[in-house]
C-alpha positions in Angstrom: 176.9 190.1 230.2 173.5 188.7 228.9 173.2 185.7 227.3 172.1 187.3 224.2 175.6 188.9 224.1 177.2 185.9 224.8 175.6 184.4 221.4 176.4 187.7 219.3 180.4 187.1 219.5 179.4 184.1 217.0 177.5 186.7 214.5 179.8 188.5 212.1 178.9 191.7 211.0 180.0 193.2 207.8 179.7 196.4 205.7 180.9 194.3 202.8 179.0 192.0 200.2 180.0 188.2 199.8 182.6 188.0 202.1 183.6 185.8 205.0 185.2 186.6 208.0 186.4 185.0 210.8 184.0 185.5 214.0 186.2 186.7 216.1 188.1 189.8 213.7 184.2 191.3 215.7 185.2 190.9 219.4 185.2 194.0 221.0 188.5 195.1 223.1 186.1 194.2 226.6 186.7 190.8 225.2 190.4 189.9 224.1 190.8 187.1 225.7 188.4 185.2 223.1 190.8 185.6 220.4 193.2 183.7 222.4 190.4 181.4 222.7 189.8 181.3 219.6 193.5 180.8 218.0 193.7 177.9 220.7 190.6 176.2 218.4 192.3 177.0 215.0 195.5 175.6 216.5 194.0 172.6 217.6 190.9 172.0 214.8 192.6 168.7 213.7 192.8 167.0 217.4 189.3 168.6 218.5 188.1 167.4 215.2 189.3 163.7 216.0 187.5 164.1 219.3 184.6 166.5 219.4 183.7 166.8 216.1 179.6 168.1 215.6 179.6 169.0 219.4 179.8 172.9 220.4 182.7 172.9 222.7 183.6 175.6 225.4 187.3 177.0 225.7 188.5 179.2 228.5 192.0 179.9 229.5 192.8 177.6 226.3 191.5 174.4 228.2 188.5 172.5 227.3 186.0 172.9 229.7 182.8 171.3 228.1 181.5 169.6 225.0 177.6 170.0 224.4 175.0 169.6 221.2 174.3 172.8 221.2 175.6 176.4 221.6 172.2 177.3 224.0 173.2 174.3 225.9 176.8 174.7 226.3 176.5 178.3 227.3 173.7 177.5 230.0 175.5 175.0 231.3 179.0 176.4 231.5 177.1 179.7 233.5 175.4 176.9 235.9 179.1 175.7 236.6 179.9 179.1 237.5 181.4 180.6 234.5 180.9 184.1 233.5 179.2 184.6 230.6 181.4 186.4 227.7 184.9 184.8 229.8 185.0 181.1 227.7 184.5 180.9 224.3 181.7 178.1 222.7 182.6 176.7 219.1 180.8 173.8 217.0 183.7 171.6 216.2 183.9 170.8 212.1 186.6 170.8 209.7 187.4 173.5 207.7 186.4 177.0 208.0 182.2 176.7 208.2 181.1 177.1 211.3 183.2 180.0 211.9 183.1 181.9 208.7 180.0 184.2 208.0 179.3 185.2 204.4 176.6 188.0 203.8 175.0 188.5 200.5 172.6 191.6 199.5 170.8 193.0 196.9 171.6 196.2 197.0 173.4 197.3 193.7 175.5 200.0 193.4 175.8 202.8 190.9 
């Protein structure tokens, strides 16, 4: 998996106008193991909050593995240390729902 792709599973796409979605209601069935990932994050947002909170952390197998700046830098790095790229799961670390709701707006009107 590219690193490209490894950056889309934090893009939500959406046929619908003005409303937000959770990142990971887009992972592909190749990559079900993120959702676990990713309900280990929203199960633990309050503690990773207290301790991470603004850092992009990486989750695999529901463990912390990394905390970085950045999203470019914590997938680079977690792929140096040997991890395959699309098997851990990188999040920015906020409260609420923000950095892992997307909301889309258009200006395309309907008739």
């Amino acid at each position: 998996m590219s690193e490209a792709t490894a950056f889309d599973t934090h893009v939500a796409n959406t046929n619908s106008v003005k409303i937000p979605r959770p990142l990971w209601e887009n992972l592909t069935m190749t990559q079900p193991s993120l959702k676990r990932e990713f309900d280990y994050y929203l199960s633990n947002q309050d503690r990773l909050v207290a301790e991470y909170n603004g850092k992009c952390i990486v989750i695999k197998d529901q463990q912390i593995i990394g905390a970085y700046n950045d999203y470019r830098e914590a997938v680079v790095e977690s792929i140096k240390q040997g991890h395959e790229a699309g098997t851990f799961l990188t999040q920015r670390v906020s409260p609420g729902s923000a950095d892992y709701t997307g909301v889309f707006h258009s200006r395309v009107a309907f008739n």
